[in-house]
N, C-alpha and C positions, 0 to 999 in steps of 0.2 A: 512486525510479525506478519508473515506470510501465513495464505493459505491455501491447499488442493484444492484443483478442480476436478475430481475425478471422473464426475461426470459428462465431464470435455473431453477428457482421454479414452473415458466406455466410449465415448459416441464414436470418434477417431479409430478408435481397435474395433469397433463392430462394423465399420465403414471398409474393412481392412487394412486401413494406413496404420506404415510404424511411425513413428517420430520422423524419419528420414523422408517417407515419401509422402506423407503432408506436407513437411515444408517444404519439397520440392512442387509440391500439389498449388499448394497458395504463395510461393516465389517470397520465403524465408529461411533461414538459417536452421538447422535443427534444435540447434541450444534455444533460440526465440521461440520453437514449438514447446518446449520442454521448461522457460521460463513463466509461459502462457498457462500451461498443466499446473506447475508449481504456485501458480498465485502469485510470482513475483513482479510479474508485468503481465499489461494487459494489451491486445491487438490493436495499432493502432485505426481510426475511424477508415479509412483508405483499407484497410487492409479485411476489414469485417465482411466486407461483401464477397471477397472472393472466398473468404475464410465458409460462409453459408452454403457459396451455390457449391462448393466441393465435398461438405456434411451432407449437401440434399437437407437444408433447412431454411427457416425463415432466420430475418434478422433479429424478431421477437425471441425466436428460440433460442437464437446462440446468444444472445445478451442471459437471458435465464439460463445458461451454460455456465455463462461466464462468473456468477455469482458464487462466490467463495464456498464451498462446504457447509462451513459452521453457518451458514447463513440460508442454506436452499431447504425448501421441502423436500420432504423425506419421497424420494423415486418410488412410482406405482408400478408395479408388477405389469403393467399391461403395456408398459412403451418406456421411453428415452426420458420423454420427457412427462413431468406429472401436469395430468389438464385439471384445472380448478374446476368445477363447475361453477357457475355466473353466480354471484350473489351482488347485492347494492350493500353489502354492510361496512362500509365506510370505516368506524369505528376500529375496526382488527385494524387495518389498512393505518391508520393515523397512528396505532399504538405500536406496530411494528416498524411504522418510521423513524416512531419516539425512542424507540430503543437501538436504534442502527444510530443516532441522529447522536447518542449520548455513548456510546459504545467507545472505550477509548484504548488503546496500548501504551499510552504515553502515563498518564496518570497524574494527580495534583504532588502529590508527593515527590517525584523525580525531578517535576519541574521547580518545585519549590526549593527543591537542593542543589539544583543546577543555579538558579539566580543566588541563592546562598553563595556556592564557591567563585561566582563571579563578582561578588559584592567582595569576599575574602582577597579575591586577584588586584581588585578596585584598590584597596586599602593597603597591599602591598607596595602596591607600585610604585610609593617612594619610596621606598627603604632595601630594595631586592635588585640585583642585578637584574639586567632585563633579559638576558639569556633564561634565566633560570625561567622567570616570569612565561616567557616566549615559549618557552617546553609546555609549560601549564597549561598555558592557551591555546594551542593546539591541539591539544588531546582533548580538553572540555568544547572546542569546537570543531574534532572529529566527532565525539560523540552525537551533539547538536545536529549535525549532518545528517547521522545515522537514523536519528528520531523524524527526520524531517517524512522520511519513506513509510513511519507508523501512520495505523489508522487513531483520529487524537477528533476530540470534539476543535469546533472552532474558538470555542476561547482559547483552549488549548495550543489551538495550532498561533494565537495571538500572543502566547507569554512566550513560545519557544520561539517566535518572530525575532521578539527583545533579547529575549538572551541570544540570537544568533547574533543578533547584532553588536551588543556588545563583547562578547568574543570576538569578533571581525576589528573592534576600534581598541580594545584592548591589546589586540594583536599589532595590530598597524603601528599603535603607541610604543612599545616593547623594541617594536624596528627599527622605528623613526631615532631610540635614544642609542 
């Protein structure tokens, strides 16, 4: 699951660039400007710096640009970007990592049905033509794929490892007969 930047796009529209003349701006494709907006990809490291001095901003800033919606403080009325005042409270800072840190789209449950229909594939696999099998297997490792792109804790991203993998030898096996 994606999310807006739309605070990368105010700054971009108040700068006066459209989509088309940023990415001619910082030497990208427009749809890459507009994937960038979208939350679907993010600017490659090379490409941030030009992506700053073209905003007239720091690289601090456009990283805090670049932070998904659901995720940024709430914009001050009085500029682009909102400035914290300095505090040492540590404490917020730890718990707002704790919560990015566990924050998942994948979920235990998806994953747990997903190793399910792969144990199902497992236990077929003598008894089922391997065409048939082979259809199966690649649909439960398009989806696999697809998840790979969510944001998922890291155990998370450690069981969809397995199942990717076994979809991959599941598949291979299906070929091979």
């Amino acid at each position: 699951m994606t999310s807006r930047r739309r605070r990368f796009a105010d700054l971009r529209k108040a700068r006066g660039f459209s989509q088309e003349g940023f990415a001619e701006a910082v030497g990208a494709d427009r749809s890459t400007v507009q994937r960038w907006e979208s939350g679907k990809t993010d600017p490659q490291p090379w490409q941030r710096l030009k992506i700053a001095k073209v905003l007239s901003i720091t690289a601090s800033e456009l990283d805090a640009l670049l932070v998904p919606d659901v995720y940024a403080p709430p914009q001050s009325r009085t500029g682009w970007l909102a400035v914290a005042p300095p505090d040492s409270d540590d404490e917020f800072d730890a718990l707002e990592l704790a919560r990015r840190v566990s924050a998942s789209d994948v979920g235990k449950e998806t994953l747990s049905r997903l190793e399910h229909a792969f144990d199902e594939l497992a236990m077929k696999y003598p008894v089922s033509p391997p065409q048939d099998l082979l259809e199966r297997v690649r649909k439960h490792s398009a989806y696999v794929a697809h998840l790979m792109d969510a944001r998922m804790t890291l155990a998370e991203e450690r069981r969809l490892y397995v199942v990717g993998g076994c979809s991959n030898y599941w598949g291979l096996r299906c070929i091979s007969t």
